[in-house]
SEMINU-635302 format. One line per 5 residues: their letters; for each residue z, x, y of C-alpha. Coordinates in steps of 0.2 Angstrom, whole numbers, padded with zeros to 4 digits. Layout:
BEGIN
a) Z:X:Y ~ ...
***
This chain:
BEGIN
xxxxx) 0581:0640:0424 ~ 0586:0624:0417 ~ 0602:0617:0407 ~ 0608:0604:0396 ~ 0621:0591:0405
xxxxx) 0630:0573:0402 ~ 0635:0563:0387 ~ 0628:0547:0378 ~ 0614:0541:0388 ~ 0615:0552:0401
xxxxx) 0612:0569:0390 ~ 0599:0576:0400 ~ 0589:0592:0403 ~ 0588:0598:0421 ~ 0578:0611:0431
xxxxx) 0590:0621:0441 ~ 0575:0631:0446 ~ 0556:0635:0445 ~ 0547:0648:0455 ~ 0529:0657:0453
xxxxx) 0526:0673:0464 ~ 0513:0668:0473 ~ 0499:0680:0466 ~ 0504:0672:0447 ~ 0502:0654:0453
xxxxx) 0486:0642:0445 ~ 0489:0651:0428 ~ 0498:0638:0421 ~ 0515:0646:0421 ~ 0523:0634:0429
xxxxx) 0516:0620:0419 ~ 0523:0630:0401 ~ 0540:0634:0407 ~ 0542:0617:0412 ~ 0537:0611:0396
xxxxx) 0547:0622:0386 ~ 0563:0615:0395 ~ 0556:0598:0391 ~ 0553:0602:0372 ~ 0571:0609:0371
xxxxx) 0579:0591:0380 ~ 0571:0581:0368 ~ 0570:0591:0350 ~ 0588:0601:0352 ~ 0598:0593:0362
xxxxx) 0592:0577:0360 ~ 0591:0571:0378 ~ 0583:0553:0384 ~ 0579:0563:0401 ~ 0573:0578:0411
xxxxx) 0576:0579:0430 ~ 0574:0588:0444 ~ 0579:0588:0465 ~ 0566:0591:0475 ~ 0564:0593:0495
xxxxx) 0557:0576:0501 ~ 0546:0586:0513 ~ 0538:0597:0499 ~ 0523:0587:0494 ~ 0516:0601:0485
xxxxx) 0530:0603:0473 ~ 0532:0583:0471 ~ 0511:0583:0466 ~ 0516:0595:0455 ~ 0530:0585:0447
xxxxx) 0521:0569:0449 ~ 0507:0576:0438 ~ 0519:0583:0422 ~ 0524:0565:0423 ~ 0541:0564:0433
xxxxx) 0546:0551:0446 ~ 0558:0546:0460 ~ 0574:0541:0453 ~ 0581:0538:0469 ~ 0582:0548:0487
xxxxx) 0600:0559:0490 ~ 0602:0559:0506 ~ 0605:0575:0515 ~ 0608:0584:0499 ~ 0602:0600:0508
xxxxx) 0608:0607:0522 ~ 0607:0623:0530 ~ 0610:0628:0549 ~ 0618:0613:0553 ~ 0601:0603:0547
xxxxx) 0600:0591:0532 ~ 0586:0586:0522 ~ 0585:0574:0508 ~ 0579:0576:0492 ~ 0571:0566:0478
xxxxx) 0581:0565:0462 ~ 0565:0564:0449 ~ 0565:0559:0430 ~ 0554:0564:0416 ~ 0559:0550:0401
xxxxx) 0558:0561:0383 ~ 0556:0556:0365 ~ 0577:0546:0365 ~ 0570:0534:0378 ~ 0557:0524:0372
xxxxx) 0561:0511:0383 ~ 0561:0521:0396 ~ 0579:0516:0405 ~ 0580:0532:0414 ~ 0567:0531:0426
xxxxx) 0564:0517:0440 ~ 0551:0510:0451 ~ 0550:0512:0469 ~ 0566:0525:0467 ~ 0560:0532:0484
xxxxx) 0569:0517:0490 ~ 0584:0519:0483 ~ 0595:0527:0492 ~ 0610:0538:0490 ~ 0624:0548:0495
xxxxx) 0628:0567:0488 ~ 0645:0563:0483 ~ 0638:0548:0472 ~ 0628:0558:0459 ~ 0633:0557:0444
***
């Protein structure tokens, strides 16, 4: 599931959420709903960004994400919590077509470091 979201420079596609059953996973699926979001951000709505929020601790879903050629924006800072635990989350960016100078992605966004409440 994914959206279209912000104004002016901001306009932006965002993954609300991906899953694969497990028993459907390494056919590509993943890879084509995520590029299907991606075309429709950059040819339809004509956004400068995709991005997503991903558990810090899942390495398997930021591989994933590393390799369609997102990266950390910046780290949110107990953006999930659940039974009175919190995790953080890396806030990650693909740059599309309206970017070509790429001014919606960083460098070393893992150490940048925010608040929930800060997100805009």
């Amino acid at each position: 599931m994914g959206k279209a979201e912000g104004r002016d420079r901001e306009l932006h596609g965002h993954v609300t959420a991906i899953t694969v059953a497990p028993e459907y996973r390494r056919l590509g699926l993943a890879d084509a709903m995520m590029e299907l979001l991606e075309n429709v951000s950059d040819n339809v709505y004509k956004g400068y960004f995709v991005d997503l929020f991903v558990r810090v601790s899942n390495t398997v879903a930021i591989g994933m994400y590393q390799k369609f050629g997102y990266s950390v924006y910046r780290r949110v800072i107990g953006y999930y919590s659940s039974n009175d635990e919190e995790e953080d989350a890396y806030d990650m960016r693909k740059p599309l077509s309206n970017d070509p100078e790429r001014l919606s992605v960083v460098e070393n966004g893992e150490s940048i470091f925010v608040k929930p409440e800060d997100l805009t």
